[in-house]
C-alpha positions in Angstrom: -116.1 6.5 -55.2 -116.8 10.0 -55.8 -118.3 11.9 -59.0 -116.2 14.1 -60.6 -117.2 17.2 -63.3 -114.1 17.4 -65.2 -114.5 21.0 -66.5 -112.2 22.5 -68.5 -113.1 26.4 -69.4 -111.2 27.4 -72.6 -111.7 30.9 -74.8 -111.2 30.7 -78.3 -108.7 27.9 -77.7 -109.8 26.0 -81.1 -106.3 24.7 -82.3 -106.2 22.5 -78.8 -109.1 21.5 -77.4 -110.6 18.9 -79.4 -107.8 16.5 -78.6 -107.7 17.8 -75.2 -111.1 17.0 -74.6 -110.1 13.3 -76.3 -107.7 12.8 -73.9 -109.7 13.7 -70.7 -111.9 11.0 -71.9 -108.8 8.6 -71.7 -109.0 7.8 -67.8 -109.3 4.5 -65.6 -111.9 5.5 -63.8 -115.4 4.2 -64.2 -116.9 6.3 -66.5 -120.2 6.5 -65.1 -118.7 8.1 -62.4 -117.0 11.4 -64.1 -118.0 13.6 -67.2 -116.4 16.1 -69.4 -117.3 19.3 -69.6 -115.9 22.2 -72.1 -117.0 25.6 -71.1 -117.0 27.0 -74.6 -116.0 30.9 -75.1 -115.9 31.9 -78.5 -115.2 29.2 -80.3 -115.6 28.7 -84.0 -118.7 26.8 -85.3 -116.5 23.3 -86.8 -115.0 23.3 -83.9 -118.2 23.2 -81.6 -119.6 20.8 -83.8 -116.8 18.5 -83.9 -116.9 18.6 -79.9 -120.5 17.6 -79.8 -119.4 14.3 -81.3 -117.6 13.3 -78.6 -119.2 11.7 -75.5 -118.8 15.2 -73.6 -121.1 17.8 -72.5 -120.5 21.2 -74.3 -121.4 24.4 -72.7 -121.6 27.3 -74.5 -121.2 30.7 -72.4 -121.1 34.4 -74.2 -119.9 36.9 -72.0 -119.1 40.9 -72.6 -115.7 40.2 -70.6 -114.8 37.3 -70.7 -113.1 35.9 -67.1 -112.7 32.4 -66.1 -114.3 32.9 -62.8 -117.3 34.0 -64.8 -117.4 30.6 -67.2 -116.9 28.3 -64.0 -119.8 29.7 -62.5 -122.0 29.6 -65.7 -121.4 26.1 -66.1 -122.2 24.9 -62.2 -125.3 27.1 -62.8 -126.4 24.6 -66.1 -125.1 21.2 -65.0 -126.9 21.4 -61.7 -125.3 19.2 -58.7 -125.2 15.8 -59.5 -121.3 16.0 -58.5 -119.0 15.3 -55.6 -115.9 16.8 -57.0 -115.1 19.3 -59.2 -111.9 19.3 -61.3 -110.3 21.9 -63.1 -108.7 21.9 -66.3 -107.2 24.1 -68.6 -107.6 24.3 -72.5 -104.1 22.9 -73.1 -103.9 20.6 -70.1 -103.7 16.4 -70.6 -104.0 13.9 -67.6 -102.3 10.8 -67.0 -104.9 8.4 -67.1 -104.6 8.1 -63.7 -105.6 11.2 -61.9 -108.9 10.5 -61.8 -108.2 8.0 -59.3 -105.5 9.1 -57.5 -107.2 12.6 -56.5 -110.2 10.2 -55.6 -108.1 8.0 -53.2 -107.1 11.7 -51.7 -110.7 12.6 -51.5 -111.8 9.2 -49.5 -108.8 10.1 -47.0 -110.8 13.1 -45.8 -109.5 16.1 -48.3 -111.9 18.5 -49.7 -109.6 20.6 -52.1 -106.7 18.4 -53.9 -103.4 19.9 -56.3 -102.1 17.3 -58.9 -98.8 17.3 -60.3 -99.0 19.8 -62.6 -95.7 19.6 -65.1 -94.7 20.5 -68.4 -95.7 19.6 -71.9 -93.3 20.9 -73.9 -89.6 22.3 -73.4 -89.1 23.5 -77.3 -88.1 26.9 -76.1 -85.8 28.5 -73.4 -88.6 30.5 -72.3 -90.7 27.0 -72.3 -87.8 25.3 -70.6 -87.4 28.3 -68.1 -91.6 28.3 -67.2 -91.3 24.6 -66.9 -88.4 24.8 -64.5 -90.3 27.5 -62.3 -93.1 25.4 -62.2 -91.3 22.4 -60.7 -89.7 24.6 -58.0 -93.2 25.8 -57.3 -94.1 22.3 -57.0 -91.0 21.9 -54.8 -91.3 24.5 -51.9 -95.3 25.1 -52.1 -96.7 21.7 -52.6 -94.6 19.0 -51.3 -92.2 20.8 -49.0 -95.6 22.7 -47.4 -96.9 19.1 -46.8 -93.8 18.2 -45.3 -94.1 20.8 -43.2 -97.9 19.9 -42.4 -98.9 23.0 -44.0 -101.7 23.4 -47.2 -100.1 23.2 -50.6 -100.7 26.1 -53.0 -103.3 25.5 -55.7 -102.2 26.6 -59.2 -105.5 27.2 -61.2 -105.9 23.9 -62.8 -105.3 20.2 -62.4 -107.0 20.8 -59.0 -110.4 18.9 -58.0 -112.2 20.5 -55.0 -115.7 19.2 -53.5 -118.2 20.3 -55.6 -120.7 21.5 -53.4 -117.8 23.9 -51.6 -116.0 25.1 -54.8 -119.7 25.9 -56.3 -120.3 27.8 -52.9 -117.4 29.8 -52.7 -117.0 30.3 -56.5 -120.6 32.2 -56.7 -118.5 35.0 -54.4 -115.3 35.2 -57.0 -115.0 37.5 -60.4 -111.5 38.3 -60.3 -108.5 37.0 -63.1 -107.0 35.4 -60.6 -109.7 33.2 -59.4 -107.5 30.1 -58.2 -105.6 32.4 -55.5 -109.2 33.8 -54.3 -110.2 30.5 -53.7 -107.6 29.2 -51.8 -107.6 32.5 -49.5 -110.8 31.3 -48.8 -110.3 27.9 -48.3 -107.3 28.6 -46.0 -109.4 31.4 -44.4 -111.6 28.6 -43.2 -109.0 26.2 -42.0 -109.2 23.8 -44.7 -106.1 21.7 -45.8 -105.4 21.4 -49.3 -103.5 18.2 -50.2 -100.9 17.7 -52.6 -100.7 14.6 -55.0 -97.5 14.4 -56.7 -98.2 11.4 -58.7 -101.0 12.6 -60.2 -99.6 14.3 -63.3 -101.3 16.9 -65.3 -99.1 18.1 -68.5 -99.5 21.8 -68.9 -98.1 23.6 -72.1 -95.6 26.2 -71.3 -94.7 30.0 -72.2 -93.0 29.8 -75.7 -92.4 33.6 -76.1 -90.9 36.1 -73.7 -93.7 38.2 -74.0 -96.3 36.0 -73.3 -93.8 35.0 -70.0 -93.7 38.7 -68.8 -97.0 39.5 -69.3 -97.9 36.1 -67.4 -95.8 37.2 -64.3 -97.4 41.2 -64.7 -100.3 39.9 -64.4 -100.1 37.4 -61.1 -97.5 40.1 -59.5 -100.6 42.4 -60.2 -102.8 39.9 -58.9 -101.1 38.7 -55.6 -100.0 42.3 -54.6 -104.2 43.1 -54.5 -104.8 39.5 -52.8 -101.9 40.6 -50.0 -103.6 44.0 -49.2 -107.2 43.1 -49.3 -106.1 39.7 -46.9 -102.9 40.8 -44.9 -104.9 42.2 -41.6 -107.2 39.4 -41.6 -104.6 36.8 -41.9 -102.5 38.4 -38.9 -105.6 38.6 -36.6 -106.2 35.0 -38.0 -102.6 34.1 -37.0 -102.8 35.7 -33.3 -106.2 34.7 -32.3 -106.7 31.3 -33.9 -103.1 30.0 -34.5 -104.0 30.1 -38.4 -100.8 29.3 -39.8 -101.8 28.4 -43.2 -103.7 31.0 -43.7 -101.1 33.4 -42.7 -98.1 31.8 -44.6 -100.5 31.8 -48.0 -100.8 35.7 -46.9 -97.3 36.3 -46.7 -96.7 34.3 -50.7 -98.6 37.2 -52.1 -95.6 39.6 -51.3 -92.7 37.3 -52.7 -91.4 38.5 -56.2 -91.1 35.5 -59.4 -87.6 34.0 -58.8 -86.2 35.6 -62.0 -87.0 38.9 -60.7 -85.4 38.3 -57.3 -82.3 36.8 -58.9 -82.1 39.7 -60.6 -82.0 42.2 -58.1 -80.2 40.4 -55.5 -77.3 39.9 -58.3 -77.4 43.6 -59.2 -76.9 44.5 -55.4 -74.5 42.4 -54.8 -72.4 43.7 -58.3 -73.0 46.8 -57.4 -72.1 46.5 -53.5 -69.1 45.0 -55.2 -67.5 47.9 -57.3 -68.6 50.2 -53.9 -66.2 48.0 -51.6 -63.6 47.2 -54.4 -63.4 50.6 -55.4 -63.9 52.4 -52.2 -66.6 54.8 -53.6 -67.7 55.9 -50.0 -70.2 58.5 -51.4 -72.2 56.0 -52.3 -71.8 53.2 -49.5 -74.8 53.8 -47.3 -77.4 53.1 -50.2 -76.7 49.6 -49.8 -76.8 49.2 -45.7 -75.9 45.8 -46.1 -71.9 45.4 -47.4 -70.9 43.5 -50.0 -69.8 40.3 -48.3 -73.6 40.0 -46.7 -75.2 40.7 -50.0 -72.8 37.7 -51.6 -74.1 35.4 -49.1 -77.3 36.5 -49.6 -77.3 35.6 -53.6 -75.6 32.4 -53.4 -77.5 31.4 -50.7 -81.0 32.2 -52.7 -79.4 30.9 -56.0 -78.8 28.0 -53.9 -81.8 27.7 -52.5 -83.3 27.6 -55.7 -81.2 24.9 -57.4 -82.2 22.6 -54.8 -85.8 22.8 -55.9 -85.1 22.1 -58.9 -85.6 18.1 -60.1 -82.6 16.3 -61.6 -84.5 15.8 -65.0 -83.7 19.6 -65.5 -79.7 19.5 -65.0 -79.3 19.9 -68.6 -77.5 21.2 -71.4 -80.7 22.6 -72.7 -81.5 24.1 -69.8 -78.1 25.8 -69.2 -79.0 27.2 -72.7 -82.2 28.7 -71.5 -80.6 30.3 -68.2 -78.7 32.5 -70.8 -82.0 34.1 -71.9 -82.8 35.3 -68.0 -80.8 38.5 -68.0 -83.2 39.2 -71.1 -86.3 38.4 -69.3 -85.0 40.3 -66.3 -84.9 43.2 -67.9 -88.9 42.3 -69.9 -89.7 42.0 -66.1 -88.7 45.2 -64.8 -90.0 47.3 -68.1 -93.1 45.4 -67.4 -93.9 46.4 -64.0 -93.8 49.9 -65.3 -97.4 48.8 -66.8 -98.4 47.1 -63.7 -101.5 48.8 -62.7 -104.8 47.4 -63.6 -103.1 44.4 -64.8 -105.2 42.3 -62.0 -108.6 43.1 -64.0 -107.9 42.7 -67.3 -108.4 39.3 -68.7 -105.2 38.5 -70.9 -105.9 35.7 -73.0 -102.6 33.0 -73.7 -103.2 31.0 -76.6 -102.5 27.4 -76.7 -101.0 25.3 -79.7 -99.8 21.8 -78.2 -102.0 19.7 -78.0 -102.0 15.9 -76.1 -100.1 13.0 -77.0 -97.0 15.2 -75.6 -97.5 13.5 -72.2 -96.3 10.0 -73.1 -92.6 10.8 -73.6 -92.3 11.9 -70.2 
């Protein structure tokens, strides 16, 4: 059985991570054979000290920016390498007590970098119910439909354990915000497969606010737009020469837009394509190359697309509710792109306020 460091960084996440760290304690997995770690940014005193009474290590990290990348690497650097796998967690994030185990049965079958099931904690908002909902079709087309397809699923940031002595190694190379999609670059870069193990849930607290939503989405369109031009040559050589298909495929993810934004603009095409060839405005007509019957099929195909990845649980009223509130986030979206630049550097904090317990009415 392997040894896990269950590390979860968190910055100035006091309201959460006391009971988080409670509940990453909770798993049926020998526990001589995995430890908790909180990466402490900024934290308040009480809330340090009530952490230290808890059979958990506690490591405290002070930095002038504070990144993620930056607190990982701090805490490999103090717990030294007495680990075989190390898995990520985020401030808010509580395991079924499970995981443990089920990533380790993944890690004896030969994998070296493993995705849980990472789903939602809370639905008490339509902007909650909408992130939860993306999440899932994330889940659907990059984790378990890539595995179908005998191709890597994508890594999200957290719930994720990787071998130690490999994550540690290529971590030492990353500062960026958006350190999960470095890492799997590199992992795919070098032909390994990540695996995908749906029954190993991780409940994740989702956006609440539509700002907090947008500024999310900014900030990984920011993110994967720099990935795609630093990695796009590479990949296609990578493609040609060594028949890199993962690699490639992960490449070609970094140009494809949140689904709320695509919606979006194929449904304003389409409208608009539709007045043009209802009304016979011919001036106009060439803007849209495609005509209006192409761009119909288009949208309903994508919408359709779309509602196939999405898990029964979700065929709601509450969630019919929320899709009300996407024309609204639409237009956050494309105001928010006007602020675009830079947005890949800055660390934007998201604070947390549900805690665990959450998990068990699932």
């Amino acid at each position: 059985m392997n040894r896990f460091a269950v590390m979860i960084p968190g910055y100035k996440e006091d309201m959460v991570i006391v009971d988080v760290a409670k509940d990453a304690l909770k798993q049926n997995y020998p526990g001589n054979l995995f430890e908790v770690i909180v990466i402490a940014d900024s934290f308040k005193p009480e809330t340090l000290a009530e952490l230290r009474k808890l059979p958990i290590r506690v490591v405290e990290v002070v930095f002038e920016v504070s990144k993620k990348s930056k607190a990982l690497n701090k805490c490999m650097e103090v717990i030294g390498d007495d680990f075989d796998v190390a898995m990520i967690l985020d401030a808010d994030n509580v395991m079924a007590e499970d995981v443990l185990s089920k990533i380790n049965l993944a890690f004896n079958r030969g994998f070296v970098a493993v995705q849980g099931h990472r789903m939602a904690k809370n639905t008490n908002t339509s902007f909650a119910v909408l992130d939860a909902v993306s999440e899932e079709i994330n889940n659907s087309i990059f984790r378990s439909g890539h595995r179908v397809l005998g191709l890597s699923s994508a890594l999200i940031g957290s719930g994720m354990g990787i071998s130690y002595p490999l994550y540690k190694q290529m971590m030492a190379g990353i500062d960026s915000v958006g350190e999960d999609k470095e890492m799997e670059m590199r992992l795919l870069q070098q032909n390994y497969k990540i695996e995908y193990v749906e029954d190993a849930r991780i409940f994740d607290e989702k956006t609440q606010k539509s700002d907090v939503f947008v500024n999310q989405r900014r900030r990984w369109i920011a993110a994967q737009l720099s990935h795609f031009k630093h990695y796009f040559f590479d990949g296609l050589y990578s493609l040609i020469r060594y028949g890199n298909i993962d690699y490639f495929d992960k490449v070609i993810q970094m140009i494809q837009p949140p689904r709320i934004l695509l919606i979006g603009i194929l449904f304003l095409f389409t409208f608009s394509s539709a007045i043009v060839h209802f009304f016979n405005f011919t001036i106009v007509s060439d803007f849209f190359i495609l005509g209006f019957y192409y761009w119909l099929i288009i949208f309903l195909l994508t919408a359709f697309t779309v509602s196939l990845a999405v898990p029964k649980k979700y065929y709601t009223k509450k969630t019919f509710i929320a899709l009300l509130s996407l024309p609204y986030g639409f237009i956050l979206m494309i105001l928010s792109l006007l602020q675009i630049k830079g947005a890949s550097k800055r660390f934007i904090h998201t604070t947390h306020s549900i805690a665990g317990e959450t998990h068990k009415k699932h």
